[in-house]
N, C-alpha and C positions, 0 to 999 in steps of 0.2 A: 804508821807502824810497819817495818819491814814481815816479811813473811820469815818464816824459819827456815832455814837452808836443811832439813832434816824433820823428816815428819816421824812420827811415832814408829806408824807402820812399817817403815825404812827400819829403823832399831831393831822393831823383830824379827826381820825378816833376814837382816844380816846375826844377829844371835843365833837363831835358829840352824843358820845354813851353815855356822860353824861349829855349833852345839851338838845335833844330830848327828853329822858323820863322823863326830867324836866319840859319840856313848855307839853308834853300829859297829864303828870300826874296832873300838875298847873292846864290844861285848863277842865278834866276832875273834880277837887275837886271844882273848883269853878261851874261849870255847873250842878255839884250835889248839892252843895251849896242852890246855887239857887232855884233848884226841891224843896229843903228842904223846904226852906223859904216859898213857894207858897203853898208845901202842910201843913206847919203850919197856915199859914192864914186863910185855907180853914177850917178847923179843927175847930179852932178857932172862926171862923165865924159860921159857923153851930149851933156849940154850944151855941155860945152867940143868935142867933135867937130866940132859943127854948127858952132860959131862961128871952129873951127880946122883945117880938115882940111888941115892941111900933112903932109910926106912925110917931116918930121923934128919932133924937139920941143925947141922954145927956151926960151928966159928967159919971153918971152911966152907961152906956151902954157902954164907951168907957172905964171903969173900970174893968167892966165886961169881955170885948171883951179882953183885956190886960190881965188878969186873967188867961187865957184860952190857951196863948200864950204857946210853949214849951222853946222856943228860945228864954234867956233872953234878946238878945243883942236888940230884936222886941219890946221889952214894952217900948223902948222909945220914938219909933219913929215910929210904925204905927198908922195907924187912919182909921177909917171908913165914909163909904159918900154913902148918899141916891144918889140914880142914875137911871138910864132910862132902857130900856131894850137892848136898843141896845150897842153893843160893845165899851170898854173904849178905848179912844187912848193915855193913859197911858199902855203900856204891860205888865210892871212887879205889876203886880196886881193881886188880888184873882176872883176867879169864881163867874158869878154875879151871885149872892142867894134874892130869894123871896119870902117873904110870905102876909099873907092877915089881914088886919084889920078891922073889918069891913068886907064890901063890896069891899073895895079897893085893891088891888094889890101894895105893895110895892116891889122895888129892892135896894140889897145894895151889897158893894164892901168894899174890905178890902183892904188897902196898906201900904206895909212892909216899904216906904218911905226911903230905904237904899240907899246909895253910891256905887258906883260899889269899892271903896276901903273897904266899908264896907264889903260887902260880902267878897272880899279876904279874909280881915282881920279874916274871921269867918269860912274859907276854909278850916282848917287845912294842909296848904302850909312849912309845915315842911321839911316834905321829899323835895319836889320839891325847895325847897328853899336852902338845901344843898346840890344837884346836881348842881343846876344851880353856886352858891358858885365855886363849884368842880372847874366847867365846866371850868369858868371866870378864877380862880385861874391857872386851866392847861394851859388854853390858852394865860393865861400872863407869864406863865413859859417857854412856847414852843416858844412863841417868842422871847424871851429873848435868850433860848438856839440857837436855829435854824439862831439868827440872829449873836451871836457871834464864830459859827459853822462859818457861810458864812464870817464874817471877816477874820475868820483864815486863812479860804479857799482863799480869794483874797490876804491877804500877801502874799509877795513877798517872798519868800522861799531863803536863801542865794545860790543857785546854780541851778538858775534857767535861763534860757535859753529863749528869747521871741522873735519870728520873726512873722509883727504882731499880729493876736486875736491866734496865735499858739505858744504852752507855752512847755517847754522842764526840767522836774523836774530829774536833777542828782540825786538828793538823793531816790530819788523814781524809778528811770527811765520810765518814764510816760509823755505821752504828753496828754495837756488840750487843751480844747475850751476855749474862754473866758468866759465863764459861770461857769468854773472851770470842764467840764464833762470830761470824761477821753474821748481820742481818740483811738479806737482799733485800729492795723495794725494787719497784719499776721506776723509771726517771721522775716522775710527775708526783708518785709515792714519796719519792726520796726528798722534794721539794719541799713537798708539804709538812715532812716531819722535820724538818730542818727547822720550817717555820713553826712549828708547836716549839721546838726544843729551844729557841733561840726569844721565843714572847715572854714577858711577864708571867708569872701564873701558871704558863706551857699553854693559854687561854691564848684564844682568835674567836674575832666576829667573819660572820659568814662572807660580809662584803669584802673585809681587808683580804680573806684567802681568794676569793670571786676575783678579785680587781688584780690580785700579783700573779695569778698562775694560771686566768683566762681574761687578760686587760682587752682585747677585744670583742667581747661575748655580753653581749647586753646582760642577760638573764643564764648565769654557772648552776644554779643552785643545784639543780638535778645531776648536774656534771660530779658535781662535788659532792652529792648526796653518794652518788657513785662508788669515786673516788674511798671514800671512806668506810664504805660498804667492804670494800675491797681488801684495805689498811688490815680489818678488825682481826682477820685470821692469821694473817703475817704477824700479828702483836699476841696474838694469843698462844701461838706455838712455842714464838721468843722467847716472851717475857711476860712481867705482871702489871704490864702497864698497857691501858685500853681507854680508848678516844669517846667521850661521850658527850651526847648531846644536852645544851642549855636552854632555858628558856630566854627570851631575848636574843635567839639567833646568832646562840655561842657554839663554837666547840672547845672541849678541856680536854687535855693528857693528862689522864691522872692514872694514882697506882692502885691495884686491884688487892682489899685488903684478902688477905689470907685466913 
């Protein structure tokens, strides 16, 4: 079985790297956006004061005030409004500006009357707009890959070997988890599960393992008592499949019922 030319972690990590500087950069052009809009109003307003300080506000004054504007997309949609001194509870609004007529003390406000799509709209969310693009586009690619990767991965391989969630790949010589992860043995490990997986029954006599995986060793038994000692926790982290002993100087792979 090939490895995947793309691991999971790789997907997110390139999502992420194009997703984030997208929604910073987004949230950062529209919040300057905004700065902008407020400090044109102000501007704007100022100017039109000096050049109008009547005690009411006309057609002209709000001609005027429009005039004055930098930001065309604002001459359609703001407007001005006599007002008090205290704080509006409209926020996105200009700085309250005063002056006197007369005797009297007037205050007035200016308001850019925009959509918060409007401002997007006037963001310059280009950039941020073809990351985010990117980002979508990688992340519909990645799953698509990652997911036909993991189909591959649970196919059934023609020389596969499966005792319970413990899976046995002749063409590979590799044994999975059900999750498809590889299982490590040590060499000697690896042998002997070859040989359970490959018996009758998944059953061996103590002598036929003794005789193939220590043909020189008069007396294995304690090697192998070892050996298997060893096996039990590598199988039991894996899988639901655990090596037990027989009477008549067997051992079995069998599956661990649930």
């Amino acid at each position: 079985m090939k490895k995947d030319n793309m691991k999971p972690i790789t997907a997110i990590v390139v999502f992420f790297s194009l997703m984030l500087p997208s929604l910073v950069l987004g949230f950062g052009n529209y919040a300057t956006t905004k700065e902008n809009i407020i400090a044109d109003v102000n501007q704007a307003l100022a100017q039109t004061i000096l050049d109008k300080n009547a005690d009411h506000i006309t057609v002209d004054t709000l001609r005027v005030f429009r005039s004055k504007l930098k930001i065309d997309e604002l001459r359609e949609t703001s407007y001005l409004s006599i007002c008090t001194e205290a704080p509006s509870n409209v926020t996105f609004c200009s700085d309250t500006m005063s002056y006197k007529v007369g005797d009297e003390r007037l205050y007035i406000r200016a308001y850019p009357n925009c959509s918060k799509a409007a401002i997007f709209g006037m963001s310059g969310q280009k950039i941020p707009s073809i990351l985010f693009l990117l980002s979508l586009i990688w992340g519909a690619f990645s799953l698509m890959y990652l997911r036909t990767k993991s189909l591959d991965c649970y196919s059934v391989e023609p020389e596969t070997i499966t005792v319970g969630t413990l899976h046995f790949s002749k063409s590979s010589n590799r044994f999975w988890d059900e999750k498809r992860q590889e299982i490590y043995f040590t060499p000697m490990q690896h042998r002997l599960m070859q040989m359970f997986i490959a018996a009758d029954g998944h059953r061996l006599s103590v002598e036929e393992i003794c005789h193939t995986l220590w043909p020189g060793k008069e007396d294995a038994r304690d090697t192998l008592y070892t050996l298997v000692r060893r096996i039990k926790p590598v199988l039991g982290k894996a899988c639901n499949v655990k090596i037990e002993a027989e009477k008549g100087h067997f051992y079995v792979l069998k599956t661990e019922k649930s």
